[in-house]
N, C-alpha and C positions, 0 to 999 in steps of 0.2 A: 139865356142860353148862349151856349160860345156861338160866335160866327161861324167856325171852322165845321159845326154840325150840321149835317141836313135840317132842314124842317122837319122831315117825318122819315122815319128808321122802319125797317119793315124784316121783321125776323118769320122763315115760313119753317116751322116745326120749333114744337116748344117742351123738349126733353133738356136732358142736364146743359148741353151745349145753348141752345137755342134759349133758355130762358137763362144763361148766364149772360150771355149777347146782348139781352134785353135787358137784363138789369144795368150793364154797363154805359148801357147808353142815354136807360133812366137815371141816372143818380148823373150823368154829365147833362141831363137836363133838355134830351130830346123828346118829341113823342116817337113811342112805340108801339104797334101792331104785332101780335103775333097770330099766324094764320096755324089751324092745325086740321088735323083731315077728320074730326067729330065733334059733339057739342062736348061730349067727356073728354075727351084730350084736349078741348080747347078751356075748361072749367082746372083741370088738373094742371095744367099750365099756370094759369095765372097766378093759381094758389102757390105756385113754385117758385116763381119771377117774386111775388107777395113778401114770402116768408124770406127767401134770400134779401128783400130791401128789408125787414124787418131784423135782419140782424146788423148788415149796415149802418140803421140807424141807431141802433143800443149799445153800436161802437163810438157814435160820434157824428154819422154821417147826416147831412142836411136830406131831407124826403126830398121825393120828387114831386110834382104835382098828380095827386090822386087821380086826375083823370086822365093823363097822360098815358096811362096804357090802356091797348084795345086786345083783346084776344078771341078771335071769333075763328068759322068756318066758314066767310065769306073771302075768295079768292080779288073780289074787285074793290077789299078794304084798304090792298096794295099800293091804288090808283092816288097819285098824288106824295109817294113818298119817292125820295132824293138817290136812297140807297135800299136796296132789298140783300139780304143774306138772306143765305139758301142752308140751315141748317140739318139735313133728315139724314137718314143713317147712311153708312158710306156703302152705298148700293147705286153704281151707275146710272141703272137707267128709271130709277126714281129720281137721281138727283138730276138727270136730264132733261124728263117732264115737270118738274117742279120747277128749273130754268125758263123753261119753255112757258107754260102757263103766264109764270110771272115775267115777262121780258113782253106779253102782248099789253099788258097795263100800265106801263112803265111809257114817261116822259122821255124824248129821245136824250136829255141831257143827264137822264139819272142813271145811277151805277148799280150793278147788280152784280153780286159776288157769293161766293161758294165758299163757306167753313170745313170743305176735305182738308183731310190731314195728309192725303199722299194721292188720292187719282187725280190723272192727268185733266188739266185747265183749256189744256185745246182736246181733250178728247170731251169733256166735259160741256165743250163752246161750240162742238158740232150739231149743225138744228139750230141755232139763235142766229136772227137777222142782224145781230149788232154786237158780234164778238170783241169788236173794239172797246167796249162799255164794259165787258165782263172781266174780273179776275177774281184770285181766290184772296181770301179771307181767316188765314186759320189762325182761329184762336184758342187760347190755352185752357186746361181745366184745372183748376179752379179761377173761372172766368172772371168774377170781381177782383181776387187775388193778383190773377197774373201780370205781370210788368210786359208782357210780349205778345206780339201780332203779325206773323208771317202774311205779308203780303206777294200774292204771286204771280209776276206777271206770264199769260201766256203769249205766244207768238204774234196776235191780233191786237193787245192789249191796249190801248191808246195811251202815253205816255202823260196825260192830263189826269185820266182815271185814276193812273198810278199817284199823282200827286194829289189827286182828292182825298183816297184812300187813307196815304201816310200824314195829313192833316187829320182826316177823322181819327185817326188812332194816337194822334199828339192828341188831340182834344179829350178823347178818354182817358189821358195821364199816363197811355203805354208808349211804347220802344216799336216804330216795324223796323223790320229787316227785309227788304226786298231780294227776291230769289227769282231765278230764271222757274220757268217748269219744268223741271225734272223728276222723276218717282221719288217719291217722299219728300219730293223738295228737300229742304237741310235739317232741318228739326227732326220727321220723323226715319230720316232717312238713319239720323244716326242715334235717335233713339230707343228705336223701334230696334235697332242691332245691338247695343247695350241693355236691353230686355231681353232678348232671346239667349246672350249668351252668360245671364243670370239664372235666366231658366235651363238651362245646359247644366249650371255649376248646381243647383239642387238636383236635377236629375240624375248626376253624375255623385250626389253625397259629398260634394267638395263641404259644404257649408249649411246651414241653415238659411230660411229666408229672412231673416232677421240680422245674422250675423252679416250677409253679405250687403244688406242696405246696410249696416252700419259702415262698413268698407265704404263706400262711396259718401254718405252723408256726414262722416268723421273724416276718412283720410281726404277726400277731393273735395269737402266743402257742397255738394249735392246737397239742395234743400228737400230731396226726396228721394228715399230708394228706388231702385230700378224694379225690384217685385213688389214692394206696396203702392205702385205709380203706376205698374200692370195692370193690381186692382180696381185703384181708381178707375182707368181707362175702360176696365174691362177685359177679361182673356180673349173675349168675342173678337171684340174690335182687332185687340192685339194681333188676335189670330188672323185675320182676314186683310189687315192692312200686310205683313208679313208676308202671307201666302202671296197677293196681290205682288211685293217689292221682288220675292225671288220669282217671279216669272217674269219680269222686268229686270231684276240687276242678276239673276244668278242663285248659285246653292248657297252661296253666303248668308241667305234670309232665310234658310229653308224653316222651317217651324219647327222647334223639337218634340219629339213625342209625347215627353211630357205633358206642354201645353194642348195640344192636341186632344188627350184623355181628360185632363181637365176641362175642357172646352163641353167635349162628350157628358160628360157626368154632370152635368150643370155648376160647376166651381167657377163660376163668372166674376167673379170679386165683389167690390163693395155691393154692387146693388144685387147683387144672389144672395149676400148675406155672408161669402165664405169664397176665397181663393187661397192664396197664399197665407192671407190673415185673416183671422177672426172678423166679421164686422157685424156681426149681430145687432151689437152694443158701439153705436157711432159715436156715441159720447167719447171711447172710449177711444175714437181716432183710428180704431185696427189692431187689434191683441194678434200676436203670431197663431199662424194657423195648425201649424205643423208641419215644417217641407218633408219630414221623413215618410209622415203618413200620406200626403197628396200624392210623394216621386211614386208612391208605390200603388195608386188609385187604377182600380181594376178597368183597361180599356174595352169600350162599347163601340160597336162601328156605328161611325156617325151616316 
């Protein structure tokens, strides 16, 4: 195992993010925990973190060692790991208590970090005895995939942390970028507004959503459209980081209707089965969904 890795890695929720997190740091050769809040999310897990090293390895990649991962509902399986991520949905004040919890089992010298993609890092760090030790974490999805990891420091951050962090994320074989804390930080800040104003251009019939991911992933070199990158993410998420940034930055985020009714109607993207694109059929990567038929999706009050 590299040096540059903790001993023990401790990932708490083990959904697409969280069990991408835990692979990446299984296959660089660390042990991993993943804590989940039931014996079936914490079974569903594994099987998830399992199968994503299982294709890994039928690319070429070396296993990790089989028992290097633990995935349970014991909150004190934490005790003894270096670094803890905090992966659960981007809802404040779960991801608060979920700091919290984990920050009273943690060794004063271990790091403890937050996978948000845009709430604030010291709003996040209020409640923890050792916001010095805390920073965010955000990493990309598709998490074995990605070459990148916003690391972010908030106001408390200890500049040690910072430099433990962008070692752990050399050691996974990515790229950080260090960001002050600001709403959305840099990534979602500005990509989160190149999805909104995609979703503008099908609502408005400029384009198809198909045609306009080819505008970006032909003319700018984009290795992913802005509406099938929505899906991946989620309209959910989209929607609520968005909502969240315009009452931080302004109308400029505001959400457009569209997304809004699709949100309503359950068109969540890949994992509903159906956004912007088809995803019934995964093999398939995403067949277009139909922007003409979604722009005109009958709105439900949410």
């Amino acid at each position: 195992m590299s040096a540059a890795l903790p001993d023990r890695v401790g990932v708490i929720g083990g959904g697409r993010m969280g069990a991408g997190i835990a692979h990446a740091f299984l296959m660089a050769g660390a042990p991993v925990v993943v804590v989940e809040r039931d014996t079936d999310s914490a079974s569903v897990a594994r099987d998830r973190v399992l199968a994503t090293i299982e294709g890994s390895v039928r690319r070429g990649a070396t296993p990790p060692e089989p028992d290097n991962l633990i995935t349970t509902v014991a909150w004190s399986a934490l005790r003894g790991c270096g670094l803890v991520v905090e992966a659960v949905p981007e809802l404040p004040d779960l991801k608060r208590e979920a700091l919290r919890r984990a920050e009273e089992l943690l060794e004063p010298l271990a790091v403890l970090a937050s996978n948000t993609s845009s709430l604030s890092i010291d709003g996040l760090a209020a409640g923890l005895r050792r916001p010095g030790a805390f920073l965010g974490m955000h990493f990309f999805n598709p998490v074995p995939a990605s070459a990148l990891v916003e690391v972010v420091a908030g106001s408390a951050t200890a500049p040690s942390a910072l430099d433990l962090a962008a070692g752990w994320v050399a050691a996974l074989g990515k790229t950080a970028v260090v960001v002050r804390d600001s709403p959305g930080f840099a990534s979602s800040r500005l990509g989160v507004l190149l999805g909104l104003e995609a979703v503008r251009m099908v609502e408005e019939g400029v384009a198809s959503p198909e045609d306009i991911d080819a505008a970006m992933t032909l003319g700018y070199k984009h290795p992913v459209g802005p509406l099938r990158l929505t899906d991946i993410v989620g309209l959910d998420v989209r929607l609520d980081i968005a909502e969240y940034l315009a009452g931080e930055l302004g109308p400029r985020f505001e959400p457009p209707a569209l997304l809004r009714r699709m949100v309503a109607d359950g068109l969540l993207g890949r994992k509903s089965g159906r956004g912007f694109y088809d995803w019934s059929d995964e093999t398939g990567g995403g067949e277009p969904g139909g922007g003409s038929d979604v722009s005109r999706a009958p709105e439900r009050p949410r």
